[in-house]
N, C-alpha and C positions, 0 to 999 in steps of 0.2 A: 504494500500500500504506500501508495507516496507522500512524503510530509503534508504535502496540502491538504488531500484528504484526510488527516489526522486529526480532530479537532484541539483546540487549547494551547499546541502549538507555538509560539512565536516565528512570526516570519525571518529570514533572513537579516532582513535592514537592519530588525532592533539589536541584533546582536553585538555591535561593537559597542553600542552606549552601555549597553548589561557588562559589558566583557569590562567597559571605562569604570565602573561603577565597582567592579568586584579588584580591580587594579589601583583604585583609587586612596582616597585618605580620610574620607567621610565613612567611618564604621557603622554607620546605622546604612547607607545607600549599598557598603559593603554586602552586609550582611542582608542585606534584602536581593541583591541581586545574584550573590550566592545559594541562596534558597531558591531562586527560579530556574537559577541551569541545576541544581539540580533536580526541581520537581518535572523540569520537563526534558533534559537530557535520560533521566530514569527509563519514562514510559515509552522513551524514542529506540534506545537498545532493547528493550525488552518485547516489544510489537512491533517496531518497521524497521530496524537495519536488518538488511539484507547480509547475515553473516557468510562467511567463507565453507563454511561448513555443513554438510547435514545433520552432524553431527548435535546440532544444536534446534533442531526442527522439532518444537512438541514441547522442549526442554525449558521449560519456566524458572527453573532453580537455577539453571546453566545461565541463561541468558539475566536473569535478578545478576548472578555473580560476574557477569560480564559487564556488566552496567555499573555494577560498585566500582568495578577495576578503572571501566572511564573516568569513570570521579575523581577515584584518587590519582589518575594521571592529569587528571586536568587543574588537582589541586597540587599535584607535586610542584616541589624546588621553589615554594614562595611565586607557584602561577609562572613554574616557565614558561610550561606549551600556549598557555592564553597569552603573554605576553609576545612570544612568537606570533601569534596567528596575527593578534591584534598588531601586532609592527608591521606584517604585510597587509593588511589592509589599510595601514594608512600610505604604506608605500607604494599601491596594488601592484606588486608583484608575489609571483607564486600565490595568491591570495582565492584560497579556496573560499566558498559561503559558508555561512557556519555549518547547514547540515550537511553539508557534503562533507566537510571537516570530519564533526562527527563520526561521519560515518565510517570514515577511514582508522579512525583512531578504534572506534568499536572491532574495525576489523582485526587492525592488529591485536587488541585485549583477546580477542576471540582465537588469533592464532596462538596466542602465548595458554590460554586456557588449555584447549587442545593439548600444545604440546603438553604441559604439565599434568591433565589427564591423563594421555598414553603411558606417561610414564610412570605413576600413580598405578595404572591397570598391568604394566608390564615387570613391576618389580617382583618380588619372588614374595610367598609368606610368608609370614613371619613363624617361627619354633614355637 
């Protein structure tokens, strides 16, 4: 299903003033705009990114934990990667939109899940 169809959503545009808000110095705008990527970055990995995997088709718990992992990449290093995204779009180079952003980043959580699964299922039992 494609973001638009999604209801609740925030479109594209608003995202860098959310993104300026959570990068910002004003801890009350902070922390309000931090609440919104993550109430609707959540439902976005867990119902519409289109992950890499089938492994992940059906998997509610998989895809809940693939959503947390965006978080905390989005909140790591003191907000590198928003800081990143946010500098190319004011540069607009390499400047993806937010949900396509997104959705790249869900990918990669999703390949690193994966791997960490397999390997998880391929270790031997324990005595």
């Amino acid at each position: 299903m494609p973001r638009s169809n999604f209801p609740g959503l925030r479109p594209d545009a608003e995202w860098t003033a959310i993104v300026d808000d959570i990068l910002g110095n004003d801890p009350t705008a902070h922390m309000s705009a931090r609440k919104t990527m993550w109430l609707e970055v959540t439902p976005y990995v867990e119902c519409i990114a289109t992950l890499p995997s089938r492994l992940f088709a059906g998997e509610a718990r998989a895809r809940r934990d693939i959503a947390v992992r965006v978080l905390q990449i989005l909140d790591a290093g003191s907000y590198f990667h928003l800081k990143e995204w946010r500098t190319r779009q004011r540069l607009q180079r390499d400047h993806a939109p937010w949900w396509a952003w997104i959705m790249t980043v869900s990918r990669c959580a999703a390949i690193e899940y994966a791997r960490i699964a397999a390997r998880s299922h391929a270790a031997p039992a324990a005595l």
